[in-house]
C-alpha positions, 0 to 999 in steps of 0.5 A, a space after each residue: 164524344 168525350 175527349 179523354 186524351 185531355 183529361 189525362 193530360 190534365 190528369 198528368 199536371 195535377 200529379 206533377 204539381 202535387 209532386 212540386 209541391 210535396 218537393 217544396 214541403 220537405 226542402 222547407 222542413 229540411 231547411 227549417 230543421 237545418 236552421 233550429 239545430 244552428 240556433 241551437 247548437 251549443 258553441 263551446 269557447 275557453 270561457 264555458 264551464 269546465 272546458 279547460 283542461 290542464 293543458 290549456 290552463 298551463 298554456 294560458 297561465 304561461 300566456 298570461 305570464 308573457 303579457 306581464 313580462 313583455 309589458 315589464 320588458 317595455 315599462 309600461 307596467 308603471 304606466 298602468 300602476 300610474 293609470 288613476 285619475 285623481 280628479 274622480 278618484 277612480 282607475 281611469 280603465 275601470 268604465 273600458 269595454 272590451 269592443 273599444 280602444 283601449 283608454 288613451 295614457 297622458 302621452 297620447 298613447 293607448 295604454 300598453 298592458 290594455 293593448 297586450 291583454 286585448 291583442 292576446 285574449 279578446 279574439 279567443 273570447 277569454 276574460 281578464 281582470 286586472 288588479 293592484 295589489 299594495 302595502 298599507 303601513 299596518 303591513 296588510 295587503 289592499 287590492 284596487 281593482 284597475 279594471 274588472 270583466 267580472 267573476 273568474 272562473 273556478 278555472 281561471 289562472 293569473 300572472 303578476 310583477 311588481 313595480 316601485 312607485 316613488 315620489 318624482 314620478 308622474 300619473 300615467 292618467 291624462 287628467 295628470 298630477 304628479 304622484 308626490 303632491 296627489 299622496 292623498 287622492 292616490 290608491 296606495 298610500 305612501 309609506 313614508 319612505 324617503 322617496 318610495 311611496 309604494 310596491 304595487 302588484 300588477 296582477 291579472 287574472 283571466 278565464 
């Protein structure tokens, strides 16, 4: 005799195990489709095209404003006026990425405005370049670029102050030199003022 008790029962496990495994097969896709919409979600940050409304465009132009001001109340915009190294004849911020300290001034100290702009910008993933802006004697305006993230955005908005450089003062680079005797390897020429050498324009633009 046949026992048919048995081949129910062994019917019965095949039908569980189908089941398990039909249970597997839909959390598997589930969990596969969960990971491709992850990996393809658009993340929307400041810096994404025409993201920026008026609002945050006039909250960040007025951010950008309090990095320059707070700078200019500490006088630290000199500093980075003076931030040039003679010796290569370049900005000594200009080889900086942003996932690094901030260069380090000839007082030891990491630059000022550089901390401000990493501080206030860098954790909501905006950009920032820093140019300076001089007097040539034919009365025309030449930029430096101090440091340069890259191209702004068609939203980007900008900040800028002014500082007075005269012959006494030193560089801020730690290669050092004093301002007077490095005239002709320094970004901004001297105006031949008795002891003005220039009016720079810190300015900065962030998007």
């Amino acid at each position: 005799m046949v026992d048919r008790t048995l081949d129910h029962r062994l019917g019965s496990g095949d039908d569980r195990g189908q089941a398990y495994t039909l249970e597997g097969v839909v959390s598997a896709v589930l969990v596969l489709t969960a990971l491709l919409l992850a990996t393809t979600a658009v993340v929307i940050t400041p810096t994404t095209a025409g993201t920026i409304d008026r609002d945050t465009m006039a909250q960040l132009g007025t951010q950008t404003d309090d990095v320059l001001t707070a700078a200019h109340e500490r006088g630290t915009l000199r500093e980075a006026a003076l931030f040039w190294n003679v010796t290569g004849g370049q900005s000594g911020w200009s080889d900086w990425r942003v996932s690094q300290e901030c260069p380090t001034a000839a007082d030891g100290e990491k630059l000022t405005l550089c901390e401000l702009l990493q501080e206030t910008f860098n954790s909501r993933f905006y950009r920032y370049n820093v140019y300076l802006d001089y007097q040539t004697k034919e009365k025309t305006t030449q930029t430096e670029p101090l440091f340069v993230q890259g191209t702004p955005g068609r939203n980007a908005v900008s900040a800028t102050r002014s500082v007075a450089l005269h012959d006494g003062m030193n560089l801020t680079h730690p290669s050092g030199g004093n301002l007077e005797e490095n005239a002709s390897e320094f970004y901004a020429e001297d105006l031949e003022d008795p002891t003005l050498v220039n009016v720079v324009q810190i300015r900065v633009v962030v998007w």
